[in-house]
mmJSON file of the N, C-alpha and C atoms, coordinates in Angstrom:
{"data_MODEL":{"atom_site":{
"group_PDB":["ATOM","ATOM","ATOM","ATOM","ATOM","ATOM","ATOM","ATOM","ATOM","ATOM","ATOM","ATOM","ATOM","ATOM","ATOM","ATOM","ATOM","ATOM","ATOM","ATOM","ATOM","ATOM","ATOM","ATOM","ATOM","ATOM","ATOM","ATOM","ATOM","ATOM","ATOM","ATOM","ATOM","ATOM","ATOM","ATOM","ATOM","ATOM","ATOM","ATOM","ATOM","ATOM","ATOM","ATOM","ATOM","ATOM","ATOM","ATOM","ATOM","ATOM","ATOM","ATOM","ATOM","ATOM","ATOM","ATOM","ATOM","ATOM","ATOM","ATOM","ATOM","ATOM","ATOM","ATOM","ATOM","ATOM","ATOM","ATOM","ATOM","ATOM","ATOM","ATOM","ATOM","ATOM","ATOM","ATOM","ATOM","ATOM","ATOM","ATOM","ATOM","ATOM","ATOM","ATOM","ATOM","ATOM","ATOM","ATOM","ATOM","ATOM","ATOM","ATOM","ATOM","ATOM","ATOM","ATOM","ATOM","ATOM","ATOM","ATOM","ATOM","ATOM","ATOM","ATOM","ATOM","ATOM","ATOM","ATOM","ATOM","ATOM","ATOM","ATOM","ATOM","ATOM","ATOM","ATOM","ATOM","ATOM","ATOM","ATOM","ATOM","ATOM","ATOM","ATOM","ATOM","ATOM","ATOM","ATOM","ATOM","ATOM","ATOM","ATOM","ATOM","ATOM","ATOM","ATOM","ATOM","ATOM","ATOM","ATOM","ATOM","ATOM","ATOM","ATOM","ATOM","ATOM","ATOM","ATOM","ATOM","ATOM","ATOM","ATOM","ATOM","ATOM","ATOM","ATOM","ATOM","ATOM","ATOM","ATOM","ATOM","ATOM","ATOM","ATOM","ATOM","ATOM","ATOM","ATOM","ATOM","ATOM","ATOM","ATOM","ATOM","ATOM","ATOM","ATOM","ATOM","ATOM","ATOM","ATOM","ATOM","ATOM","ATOM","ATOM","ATOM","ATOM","ATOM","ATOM","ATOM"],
"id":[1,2,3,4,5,6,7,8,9,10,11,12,13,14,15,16,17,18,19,20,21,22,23,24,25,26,27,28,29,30,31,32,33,34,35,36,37,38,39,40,41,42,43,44,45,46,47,48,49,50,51,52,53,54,55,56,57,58,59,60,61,62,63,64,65,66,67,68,69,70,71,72,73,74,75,76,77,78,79,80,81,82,83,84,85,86,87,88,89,90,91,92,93,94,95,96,97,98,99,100,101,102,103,104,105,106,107,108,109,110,111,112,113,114,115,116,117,118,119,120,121,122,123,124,125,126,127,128,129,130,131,132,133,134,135,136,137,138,139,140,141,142,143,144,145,146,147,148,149,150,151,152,153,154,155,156,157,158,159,160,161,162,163,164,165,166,167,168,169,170,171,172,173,174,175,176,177,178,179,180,181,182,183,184,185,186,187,188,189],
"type_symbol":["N","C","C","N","C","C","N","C","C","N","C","C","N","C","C","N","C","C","N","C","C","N","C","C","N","C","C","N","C","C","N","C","C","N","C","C","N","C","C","N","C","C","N","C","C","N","C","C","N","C","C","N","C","C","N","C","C","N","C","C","N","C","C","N","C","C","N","C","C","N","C","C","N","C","C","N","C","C","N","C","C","N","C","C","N","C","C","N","C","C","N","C","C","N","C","C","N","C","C","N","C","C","N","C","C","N","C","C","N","C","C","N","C","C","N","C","C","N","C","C","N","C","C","N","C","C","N","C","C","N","C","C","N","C","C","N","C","C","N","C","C","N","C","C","N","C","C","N","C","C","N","C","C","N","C","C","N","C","C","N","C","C","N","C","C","N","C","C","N","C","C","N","C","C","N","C","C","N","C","C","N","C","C","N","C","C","N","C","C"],
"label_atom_id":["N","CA","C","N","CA","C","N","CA","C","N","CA","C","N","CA","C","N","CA","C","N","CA","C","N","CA","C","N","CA","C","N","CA","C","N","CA","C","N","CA","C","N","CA","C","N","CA","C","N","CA","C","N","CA","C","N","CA","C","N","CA","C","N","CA","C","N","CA","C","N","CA","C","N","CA","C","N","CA","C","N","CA","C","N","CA","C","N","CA","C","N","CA","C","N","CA","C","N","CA","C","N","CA","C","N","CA","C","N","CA","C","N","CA","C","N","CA","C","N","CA","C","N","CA","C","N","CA","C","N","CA","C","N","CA","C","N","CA","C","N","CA","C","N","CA","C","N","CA","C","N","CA","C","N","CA","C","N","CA","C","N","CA","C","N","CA","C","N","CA","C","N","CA","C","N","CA","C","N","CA","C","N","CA","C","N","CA","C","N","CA","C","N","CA","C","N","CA","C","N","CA","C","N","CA","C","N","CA","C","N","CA","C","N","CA","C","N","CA","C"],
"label_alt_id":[null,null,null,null,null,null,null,null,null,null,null,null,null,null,null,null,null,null,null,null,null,null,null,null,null,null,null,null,null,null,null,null,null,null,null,null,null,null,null,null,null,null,null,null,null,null,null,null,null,null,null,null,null,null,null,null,null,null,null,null,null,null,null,null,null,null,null,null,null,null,null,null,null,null,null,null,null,null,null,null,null,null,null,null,null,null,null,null,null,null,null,null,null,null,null,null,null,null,null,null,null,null,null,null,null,null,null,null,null,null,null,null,null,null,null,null,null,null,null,null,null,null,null,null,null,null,null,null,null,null,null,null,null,null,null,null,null,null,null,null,null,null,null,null,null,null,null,null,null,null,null,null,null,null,null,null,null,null,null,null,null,null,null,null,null,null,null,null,null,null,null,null,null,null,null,null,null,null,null,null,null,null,null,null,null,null,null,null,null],
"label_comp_id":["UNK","UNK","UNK","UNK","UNK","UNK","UNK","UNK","UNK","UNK","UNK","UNK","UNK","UNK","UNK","UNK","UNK","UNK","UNK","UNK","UNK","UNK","UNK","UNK","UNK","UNK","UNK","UNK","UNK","UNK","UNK","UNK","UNK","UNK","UNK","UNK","UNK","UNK","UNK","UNK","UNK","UNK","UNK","UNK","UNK","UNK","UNK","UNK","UNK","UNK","UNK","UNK","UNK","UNK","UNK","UNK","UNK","UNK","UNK","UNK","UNK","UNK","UNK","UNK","UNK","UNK","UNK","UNK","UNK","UNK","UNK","UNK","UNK","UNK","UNK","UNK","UNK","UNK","UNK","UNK","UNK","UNK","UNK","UNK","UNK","UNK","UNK","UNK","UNK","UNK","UNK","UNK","UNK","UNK","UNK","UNK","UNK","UNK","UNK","UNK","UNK","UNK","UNK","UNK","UNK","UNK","UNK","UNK","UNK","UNK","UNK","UNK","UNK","UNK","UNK","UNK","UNK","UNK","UNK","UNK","UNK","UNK","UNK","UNK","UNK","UNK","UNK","UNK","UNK","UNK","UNK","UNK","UNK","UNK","UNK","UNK","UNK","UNK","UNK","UNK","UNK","UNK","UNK","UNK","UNK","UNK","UNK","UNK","UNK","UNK","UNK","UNK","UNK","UNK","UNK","UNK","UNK","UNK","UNK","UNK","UNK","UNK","UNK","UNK","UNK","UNK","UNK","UNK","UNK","UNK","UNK","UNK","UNK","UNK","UNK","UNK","UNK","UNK","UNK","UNK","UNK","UNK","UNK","UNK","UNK","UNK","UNK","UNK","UNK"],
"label_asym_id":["A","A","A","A","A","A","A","A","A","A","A","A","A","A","A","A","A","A","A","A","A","A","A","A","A","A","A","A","A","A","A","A","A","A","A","A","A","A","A","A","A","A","A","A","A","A","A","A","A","A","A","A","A","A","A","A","A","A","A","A","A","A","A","A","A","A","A","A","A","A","A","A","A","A","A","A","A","A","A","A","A","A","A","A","A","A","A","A","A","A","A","A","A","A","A","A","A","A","A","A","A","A","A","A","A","A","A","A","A","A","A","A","A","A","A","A","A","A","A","A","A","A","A","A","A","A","A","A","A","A","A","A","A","A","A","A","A","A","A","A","A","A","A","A","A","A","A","A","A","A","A","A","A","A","A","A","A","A","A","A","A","A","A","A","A","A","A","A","A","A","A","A","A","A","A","A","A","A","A","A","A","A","A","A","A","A","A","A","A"],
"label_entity_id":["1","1","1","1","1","1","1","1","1","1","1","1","1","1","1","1","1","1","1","1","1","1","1","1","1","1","1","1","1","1","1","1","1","1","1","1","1","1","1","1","1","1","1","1","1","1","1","1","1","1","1","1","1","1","1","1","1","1","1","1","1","1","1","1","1","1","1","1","1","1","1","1","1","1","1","1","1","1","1","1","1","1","1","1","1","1","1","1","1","1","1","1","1","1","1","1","1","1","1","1","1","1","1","1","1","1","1","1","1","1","1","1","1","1","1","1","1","1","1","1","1","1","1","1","1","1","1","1","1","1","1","1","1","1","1","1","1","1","1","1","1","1","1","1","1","1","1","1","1","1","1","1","1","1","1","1","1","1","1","1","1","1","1","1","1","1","1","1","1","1","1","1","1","1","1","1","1","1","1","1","1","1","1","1","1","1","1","1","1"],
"label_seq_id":[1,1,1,2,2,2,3,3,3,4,4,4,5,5,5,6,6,6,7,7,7,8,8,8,9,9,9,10,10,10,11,11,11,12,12,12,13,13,13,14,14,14,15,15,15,16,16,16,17,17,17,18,18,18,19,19,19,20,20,20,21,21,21,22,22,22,23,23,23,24,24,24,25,25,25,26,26,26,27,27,27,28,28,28,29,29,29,30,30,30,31,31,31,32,32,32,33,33,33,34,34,34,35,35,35,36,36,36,37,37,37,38,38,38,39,39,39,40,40,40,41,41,41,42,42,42,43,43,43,44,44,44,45,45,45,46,46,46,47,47,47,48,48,48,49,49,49,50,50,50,51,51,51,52,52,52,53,53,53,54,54,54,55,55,55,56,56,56,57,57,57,58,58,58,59,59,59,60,60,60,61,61,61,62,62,62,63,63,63],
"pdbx_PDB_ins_code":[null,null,null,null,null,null,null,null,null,null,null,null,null,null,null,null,null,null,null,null,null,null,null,null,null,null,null,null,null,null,null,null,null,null,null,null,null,null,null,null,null,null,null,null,null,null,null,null,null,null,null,null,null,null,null,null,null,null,null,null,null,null,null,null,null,null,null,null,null,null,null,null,null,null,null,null,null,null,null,null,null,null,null,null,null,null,null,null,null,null,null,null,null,null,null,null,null,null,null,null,null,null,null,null,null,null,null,null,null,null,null,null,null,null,null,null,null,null,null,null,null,null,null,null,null,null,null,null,null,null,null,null,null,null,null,null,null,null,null,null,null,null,null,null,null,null,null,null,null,null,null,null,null,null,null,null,null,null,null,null,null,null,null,null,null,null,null,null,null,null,null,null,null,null,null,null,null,null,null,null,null,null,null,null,null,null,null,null,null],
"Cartn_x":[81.816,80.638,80.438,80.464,80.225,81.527,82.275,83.801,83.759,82.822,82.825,81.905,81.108,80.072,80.126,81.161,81.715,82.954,83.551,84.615,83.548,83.196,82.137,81.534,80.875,80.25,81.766,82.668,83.933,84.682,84.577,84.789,83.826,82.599,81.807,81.579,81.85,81.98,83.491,84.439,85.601,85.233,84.861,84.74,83.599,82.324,81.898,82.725,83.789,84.767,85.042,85.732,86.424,85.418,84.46,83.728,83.724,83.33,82.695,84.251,85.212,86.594,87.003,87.11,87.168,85.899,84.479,83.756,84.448,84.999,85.001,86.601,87.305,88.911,88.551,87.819,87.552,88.152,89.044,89.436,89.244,88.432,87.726,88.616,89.579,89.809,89.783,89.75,89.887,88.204,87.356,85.639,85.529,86.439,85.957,86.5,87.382,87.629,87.149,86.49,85.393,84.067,83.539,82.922,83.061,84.536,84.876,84.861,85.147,85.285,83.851,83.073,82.013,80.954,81.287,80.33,81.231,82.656,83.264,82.367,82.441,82.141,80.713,79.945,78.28,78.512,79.031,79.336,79.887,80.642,81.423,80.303,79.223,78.302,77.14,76.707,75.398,75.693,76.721,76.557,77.473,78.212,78.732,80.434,80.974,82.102,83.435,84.698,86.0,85.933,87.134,87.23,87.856,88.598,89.275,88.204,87.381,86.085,85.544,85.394,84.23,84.916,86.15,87.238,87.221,87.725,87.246,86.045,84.908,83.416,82.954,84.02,83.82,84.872,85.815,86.562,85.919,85.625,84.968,83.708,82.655,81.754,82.587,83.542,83.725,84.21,84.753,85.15,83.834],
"Cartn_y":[116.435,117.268,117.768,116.847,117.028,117.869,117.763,118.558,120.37,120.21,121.414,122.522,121.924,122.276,122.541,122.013,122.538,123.201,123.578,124.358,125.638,125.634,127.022,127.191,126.364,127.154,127.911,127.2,127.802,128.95,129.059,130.492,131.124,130.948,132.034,133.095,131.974,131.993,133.161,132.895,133.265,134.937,134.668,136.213,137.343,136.573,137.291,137.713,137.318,137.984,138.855,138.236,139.433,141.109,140.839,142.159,142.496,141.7,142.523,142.849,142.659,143.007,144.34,144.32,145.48,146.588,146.276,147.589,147.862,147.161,147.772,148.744,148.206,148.675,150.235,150.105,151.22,150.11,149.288,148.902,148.028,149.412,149.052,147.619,147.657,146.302,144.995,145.402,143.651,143.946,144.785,144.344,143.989,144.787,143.942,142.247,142.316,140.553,139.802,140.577,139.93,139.476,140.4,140.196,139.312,139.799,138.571,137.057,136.794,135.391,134.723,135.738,135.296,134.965,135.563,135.36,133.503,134.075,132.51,131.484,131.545,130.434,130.05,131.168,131.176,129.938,130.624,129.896,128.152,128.121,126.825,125.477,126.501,125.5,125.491,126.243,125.998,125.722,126.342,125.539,124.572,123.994,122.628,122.453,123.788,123.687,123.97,123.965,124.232,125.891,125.901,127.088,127.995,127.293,127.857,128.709,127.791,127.619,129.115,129.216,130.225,131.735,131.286,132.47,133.22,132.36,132.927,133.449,132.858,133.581,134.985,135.007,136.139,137.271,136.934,137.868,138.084,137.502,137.975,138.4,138.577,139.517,140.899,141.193,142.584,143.366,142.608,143.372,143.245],
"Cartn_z":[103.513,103.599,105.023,105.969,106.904,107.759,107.365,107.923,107.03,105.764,105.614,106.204,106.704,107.669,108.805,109.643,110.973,110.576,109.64,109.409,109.608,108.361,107.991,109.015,110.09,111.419,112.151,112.396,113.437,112.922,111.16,110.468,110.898,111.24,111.354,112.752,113.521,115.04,115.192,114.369,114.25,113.777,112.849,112.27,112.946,113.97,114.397,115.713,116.029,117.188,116.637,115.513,114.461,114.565,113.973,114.081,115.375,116.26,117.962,118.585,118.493,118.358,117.571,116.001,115.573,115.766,116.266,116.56,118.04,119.483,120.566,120.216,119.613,119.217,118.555,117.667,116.388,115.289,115.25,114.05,112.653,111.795,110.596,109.798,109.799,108.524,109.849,110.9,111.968,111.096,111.78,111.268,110.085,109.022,107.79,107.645,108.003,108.172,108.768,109.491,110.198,109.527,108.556,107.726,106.534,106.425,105.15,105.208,106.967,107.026,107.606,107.96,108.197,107.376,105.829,104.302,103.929,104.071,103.985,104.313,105.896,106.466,106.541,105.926,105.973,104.091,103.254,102.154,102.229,103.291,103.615,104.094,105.242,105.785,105.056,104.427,103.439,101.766,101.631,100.34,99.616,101.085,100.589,100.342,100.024,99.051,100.039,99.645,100.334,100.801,101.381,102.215,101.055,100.032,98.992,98.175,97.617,96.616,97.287,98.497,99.44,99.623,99.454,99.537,98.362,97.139,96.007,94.797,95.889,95.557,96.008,97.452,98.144,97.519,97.269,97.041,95.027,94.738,93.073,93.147,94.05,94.355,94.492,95.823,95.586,94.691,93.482,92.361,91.741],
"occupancy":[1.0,1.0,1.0,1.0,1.0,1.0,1.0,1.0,1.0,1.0,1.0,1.0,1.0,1.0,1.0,1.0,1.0,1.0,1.0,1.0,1.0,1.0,1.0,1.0,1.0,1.0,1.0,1.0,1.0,1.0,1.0,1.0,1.0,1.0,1.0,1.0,1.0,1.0,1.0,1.0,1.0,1.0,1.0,1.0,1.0,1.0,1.0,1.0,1.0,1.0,1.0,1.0,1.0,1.0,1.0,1.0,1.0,1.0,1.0,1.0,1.0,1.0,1.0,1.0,1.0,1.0,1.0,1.0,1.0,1.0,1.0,1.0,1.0,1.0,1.0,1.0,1.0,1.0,1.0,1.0,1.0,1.0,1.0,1.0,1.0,1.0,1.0,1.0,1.0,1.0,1.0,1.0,1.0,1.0,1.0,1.0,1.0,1.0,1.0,1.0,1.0,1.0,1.0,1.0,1.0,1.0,1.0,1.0,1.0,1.0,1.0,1.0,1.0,1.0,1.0,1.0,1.0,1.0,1.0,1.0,1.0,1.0,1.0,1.0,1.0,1.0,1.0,1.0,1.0,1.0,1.0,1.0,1.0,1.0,1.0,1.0,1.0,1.0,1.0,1.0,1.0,1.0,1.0,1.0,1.0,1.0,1.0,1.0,1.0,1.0,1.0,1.0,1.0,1.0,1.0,1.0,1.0,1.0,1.0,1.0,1.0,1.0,1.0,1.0,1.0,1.0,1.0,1.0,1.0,1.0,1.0,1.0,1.0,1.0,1.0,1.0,1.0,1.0,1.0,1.0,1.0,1.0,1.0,1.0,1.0,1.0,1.0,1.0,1.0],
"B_iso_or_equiv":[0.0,0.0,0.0,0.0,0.0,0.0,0.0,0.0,0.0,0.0,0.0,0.0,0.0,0.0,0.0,0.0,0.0,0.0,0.0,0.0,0.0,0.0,0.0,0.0,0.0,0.0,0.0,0.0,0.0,0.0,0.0,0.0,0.0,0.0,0.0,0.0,0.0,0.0,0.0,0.0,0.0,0.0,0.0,0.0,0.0,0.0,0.0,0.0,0.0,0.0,0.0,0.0,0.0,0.0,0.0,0.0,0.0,0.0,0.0,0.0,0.0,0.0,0.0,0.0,0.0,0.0,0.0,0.0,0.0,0.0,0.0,0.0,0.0,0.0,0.0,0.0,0.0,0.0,0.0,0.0,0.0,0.0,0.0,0.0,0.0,0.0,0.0,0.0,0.0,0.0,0.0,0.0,0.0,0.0,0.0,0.0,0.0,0.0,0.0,0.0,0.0,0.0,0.0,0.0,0.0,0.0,0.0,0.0,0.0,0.0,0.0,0.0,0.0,0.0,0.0,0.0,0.0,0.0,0.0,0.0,0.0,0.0,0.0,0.0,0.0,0.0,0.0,0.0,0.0,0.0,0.0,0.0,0.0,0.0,0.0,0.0,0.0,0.0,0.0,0.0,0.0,0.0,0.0,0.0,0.0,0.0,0.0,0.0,0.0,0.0,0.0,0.0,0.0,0.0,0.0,0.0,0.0,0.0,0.0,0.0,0.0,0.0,0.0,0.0,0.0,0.0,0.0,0.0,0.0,0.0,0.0,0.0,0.0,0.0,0.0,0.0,0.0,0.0,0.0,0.0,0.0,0.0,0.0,0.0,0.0,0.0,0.0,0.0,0.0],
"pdbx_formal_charge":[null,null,null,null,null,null,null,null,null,null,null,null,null,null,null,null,null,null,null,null,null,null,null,null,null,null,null,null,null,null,null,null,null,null,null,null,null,null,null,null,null,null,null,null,null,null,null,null,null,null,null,null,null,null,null,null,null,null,null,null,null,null,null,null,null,null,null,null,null,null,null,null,null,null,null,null,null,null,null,null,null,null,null,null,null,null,null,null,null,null,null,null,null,null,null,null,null,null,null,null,null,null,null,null,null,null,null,null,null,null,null,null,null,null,null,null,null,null,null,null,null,null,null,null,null,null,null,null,null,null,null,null,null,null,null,null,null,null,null,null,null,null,null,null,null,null,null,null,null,null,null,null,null,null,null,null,null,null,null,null,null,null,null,null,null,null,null,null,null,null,null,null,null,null,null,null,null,null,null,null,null,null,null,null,null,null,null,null,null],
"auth_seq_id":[1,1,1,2,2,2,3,3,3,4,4,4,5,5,5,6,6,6,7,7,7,8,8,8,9,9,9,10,10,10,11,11,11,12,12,12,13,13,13,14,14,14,15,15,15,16,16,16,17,17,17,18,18,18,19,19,19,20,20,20,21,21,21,22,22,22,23,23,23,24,24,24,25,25,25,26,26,26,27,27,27,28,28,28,29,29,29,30,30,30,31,31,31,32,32,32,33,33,33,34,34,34,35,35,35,36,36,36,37,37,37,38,38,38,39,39,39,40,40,40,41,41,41,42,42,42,43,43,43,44,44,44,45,45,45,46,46,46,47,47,47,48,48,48,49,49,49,50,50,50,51,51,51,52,52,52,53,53,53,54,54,54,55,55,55,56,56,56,57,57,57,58,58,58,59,59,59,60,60,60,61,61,61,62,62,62,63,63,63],
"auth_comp_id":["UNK","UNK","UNK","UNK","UNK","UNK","UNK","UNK","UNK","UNK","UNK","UNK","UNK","UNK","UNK","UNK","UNK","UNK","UNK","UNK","UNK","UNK","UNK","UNK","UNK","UNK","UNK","UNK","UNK","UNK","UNK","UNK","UNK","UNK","UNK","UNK","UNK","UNK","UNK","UNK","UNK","UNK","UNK","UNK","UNK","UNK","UNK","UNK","UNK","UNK","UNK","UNK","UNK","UNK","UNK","UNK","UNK","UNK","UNK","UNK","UNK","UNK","UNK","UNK","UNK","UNK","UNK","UNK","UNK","UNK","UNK","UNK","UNK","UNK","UNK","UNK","UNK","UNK","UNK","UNK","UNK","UNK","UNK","UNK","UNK","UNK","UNK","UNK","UNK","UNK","UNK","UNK","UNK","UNK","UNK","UNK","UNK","UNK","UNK","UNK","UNK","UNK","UNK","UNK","UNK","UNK","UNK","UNK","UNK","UNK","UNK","UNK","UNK","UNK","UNK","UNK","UNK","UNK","UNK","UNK","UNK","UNK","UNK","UNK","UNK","UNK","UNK","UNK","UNK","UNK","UNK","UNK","UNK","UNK","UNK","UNK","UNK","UNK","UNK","UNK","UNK","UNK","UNK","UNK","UNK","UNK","UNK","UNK","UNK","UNK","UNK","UNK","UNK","UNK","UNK","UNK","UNK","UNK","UNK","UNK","UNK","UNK","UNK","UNK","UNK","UNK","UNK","UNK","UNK","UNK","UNK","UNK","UNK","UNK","UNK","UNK","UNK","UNK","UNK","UNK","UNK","UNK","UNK","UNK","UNK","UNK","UNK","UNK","UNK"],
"auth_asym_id":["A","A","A","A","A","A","A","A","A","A","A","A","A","A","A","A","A","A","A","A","A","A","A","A","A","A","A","A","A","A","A","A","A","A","A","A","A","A","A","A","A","A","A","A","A","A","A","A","A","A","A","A","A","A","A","A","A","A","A","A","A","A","A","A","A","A","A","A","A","A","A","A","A","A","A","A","A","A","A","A","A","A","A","A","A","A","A","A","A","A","A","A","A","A","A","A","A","A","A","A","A","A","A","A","A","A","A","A","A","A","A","A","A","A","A","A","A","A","A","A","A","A","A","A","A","A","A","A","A","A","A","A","A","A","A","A","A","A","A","A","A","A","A","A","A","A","A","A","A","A","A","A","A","A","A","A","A","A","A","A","A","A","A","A","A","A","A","A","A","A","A","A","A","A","A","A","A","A","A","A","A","A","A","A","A","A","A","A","A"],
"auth_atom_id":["N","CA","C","N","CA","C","N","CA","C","N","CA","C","N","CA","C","N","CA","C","N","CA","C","N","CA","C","N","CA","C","N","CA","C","N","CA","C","N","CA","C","N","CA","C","N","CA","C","N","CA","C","N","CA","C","N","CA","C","N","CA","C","N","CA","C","N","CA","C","N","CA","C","N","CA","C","N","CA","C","N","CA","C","N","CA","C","N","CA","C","N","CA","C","N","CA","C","N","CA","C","N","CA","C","N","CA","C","N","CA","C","N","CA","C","N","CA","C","N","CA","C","N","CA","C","N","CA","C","N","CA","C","N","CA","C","N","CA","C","N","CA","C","N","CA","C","N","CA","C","N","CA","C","N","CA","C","N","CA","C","N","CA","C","N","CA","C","N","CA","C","N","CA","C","N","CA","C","N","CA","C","N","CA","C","N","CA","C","N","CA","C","N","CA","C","N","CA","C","N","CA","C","N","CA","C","N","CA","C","N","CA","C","N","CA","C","N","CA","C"],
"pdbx_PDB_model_num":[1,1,1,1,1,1,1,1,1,1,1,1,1,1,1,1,1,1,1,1,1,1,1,1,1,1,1,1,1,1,1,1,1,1,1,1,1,1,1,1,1,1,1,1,1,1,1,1,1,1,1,1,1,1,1,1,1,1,1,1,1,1,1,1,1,1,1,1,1,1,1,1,1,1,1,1,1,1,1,1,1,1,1,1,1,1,1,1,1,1,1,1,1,1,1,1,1,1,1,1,1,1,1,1,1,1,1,1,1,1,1,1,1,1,1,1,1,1,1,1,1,1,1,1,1,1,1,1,1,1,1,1,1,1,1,1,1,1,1,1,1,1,1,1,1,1,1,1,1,1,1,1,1,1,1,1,1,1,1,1,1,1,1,1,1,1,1,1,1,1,1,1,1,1,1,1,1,1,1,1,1,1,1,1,1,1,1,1,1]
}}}
């Protein structure tokens, strides 16, 4: 529990580079992965579950 909770904070930390990286570049898919791993890791530390589990919640919202 507690290891999924500092994962999901260091994904999040991770992916907001990601964005402030792809906005100074111009490069739209670094920002969207940036976004993507930052819903991850927001998913990872609040609601408990694997990085797998958070990956595949996120990616079955955008369809």
């Amino acid at each position: 529990m507690l290891n999924n909770r500092l994962r999901g904070t260091w994904d999040q930390m991770k992916g907001v580079s990601r964005e402030f990286w792809g906005e100074i570049t111009g490069d739209e898919r670094q920002f969207s992965a940036g976004l993507r791993q930052r819903k991850i890791g927001k998913l990872e530390a609040e609601g408990d579950m694997s990085q797998a589990e958070a990956e595949k919640k996120v990616d079955q919202k955008k369809h």
